[in-house]
C-alpha positions as CSV (number, residue, x, y, z in Angstrom):
1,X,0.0,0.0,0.0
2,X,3.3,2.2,0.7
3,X,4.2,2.0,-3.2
4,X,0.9,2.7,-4.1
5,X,0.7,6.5,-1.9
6,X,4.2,7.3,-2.4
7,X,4.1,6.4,-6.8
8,X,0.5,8.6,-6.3
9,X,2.4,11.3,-4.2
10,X,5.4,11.5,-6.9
11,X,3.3,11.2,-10.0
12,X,1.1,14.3,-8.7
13,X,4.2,16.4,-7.3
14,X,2.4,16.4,-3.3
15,X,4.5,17.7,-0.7
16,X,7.3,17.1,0.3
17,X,8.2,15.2,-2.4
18,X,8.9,17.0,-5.7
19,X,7.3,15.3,-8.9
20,X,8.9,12.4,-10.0
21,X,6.9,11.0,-13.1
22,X,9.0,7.9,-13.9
23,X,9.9,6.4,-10.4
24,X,6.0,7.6,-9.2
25,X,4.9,5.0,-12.6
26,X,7.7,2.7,-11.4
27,X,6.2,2.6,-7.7
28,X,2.8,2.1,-9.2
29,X,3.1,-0.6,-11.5
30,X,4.8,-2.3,-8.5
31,X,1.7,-1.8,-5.9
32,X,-0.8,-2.8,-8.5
33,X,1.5,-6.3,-9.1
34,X,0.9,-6.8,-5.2
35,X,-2.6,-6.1,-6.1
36,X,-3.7,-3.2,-5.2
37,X,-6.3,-2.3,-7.4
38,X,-5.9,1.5,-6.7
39,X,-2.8,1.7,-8.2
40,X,-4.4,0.3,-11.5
41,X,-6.9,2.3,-11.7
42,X,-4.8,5.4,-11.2
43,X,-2.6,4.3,-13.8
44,X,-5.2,3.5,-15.8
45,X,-6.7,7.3,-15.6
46,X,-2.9,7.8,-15.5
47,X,-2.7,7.3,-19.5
48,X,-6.4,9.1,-20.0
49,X,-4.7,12.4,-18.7
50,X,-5.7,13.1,-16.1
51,X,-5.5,16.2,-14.4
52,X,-3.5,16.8,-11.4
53,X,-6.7,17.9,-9.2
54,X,-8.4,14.5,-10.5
55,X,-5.6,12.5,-9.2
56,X,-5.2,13.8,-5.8
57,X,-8.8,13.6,-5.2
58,X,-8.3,9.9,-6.1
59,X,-5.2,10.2,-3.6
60,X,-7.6,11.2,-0.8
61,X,-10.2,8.7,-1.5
62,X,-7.9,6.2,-1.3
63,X,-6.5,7.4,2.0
64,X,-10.2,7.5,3.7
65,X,-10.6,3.7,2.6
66,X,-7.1,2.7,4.1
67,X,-8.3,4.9,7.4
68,X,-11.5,3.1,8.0
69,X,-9.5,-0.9,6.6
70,X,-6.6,0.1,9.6
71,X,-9.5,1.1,11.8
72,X,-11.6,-2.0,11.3
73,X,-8.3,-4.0,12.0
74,X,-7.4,-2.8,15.0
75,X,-10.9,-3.5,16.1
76,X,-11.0,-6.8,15.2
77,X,-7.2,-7.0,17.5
78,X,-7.9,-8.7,21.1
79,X,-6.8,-6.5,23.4
């Protein structure tokens, strides 16, 4: 899931990282190989052109499903 934020972070130019086009696509392709469909879709919209608004809106909306998946499993941890 790390590739998958950081390729989206470099690809978009997000602080504090400065765009980085080819290892942001390199960091991708590798989260969507671990299966993370995310990182193919954003690829995929990736190669529409898409803008950089579009993008990091998908950015966020992947970040509220990852808050809610960590929050479910810490619930699900005994205490």
């Amino acid at each position: 899931m790390g590739q998958y934020f950081l390729g989206a972070m470099l690809m978009c130019g997000e602080a504090p990282f400065q765009e980085d086009k080819v290892q942001g696509k390199w960091l991708l392709e590798a989260a969507k190989k671990a299966g993370i469909e995310d990182a193919g879709r954003l690829l995929e919209s990736l190669y529409k052109e898409m803008t950089t608004e579009e993008a990091v809106a998908m950015l966020k909306k992947s970040s509220r499903k990852l808050f809610w998946l960590d929050l479910w499993e810490s619930i699900k941890k005994p205490f």
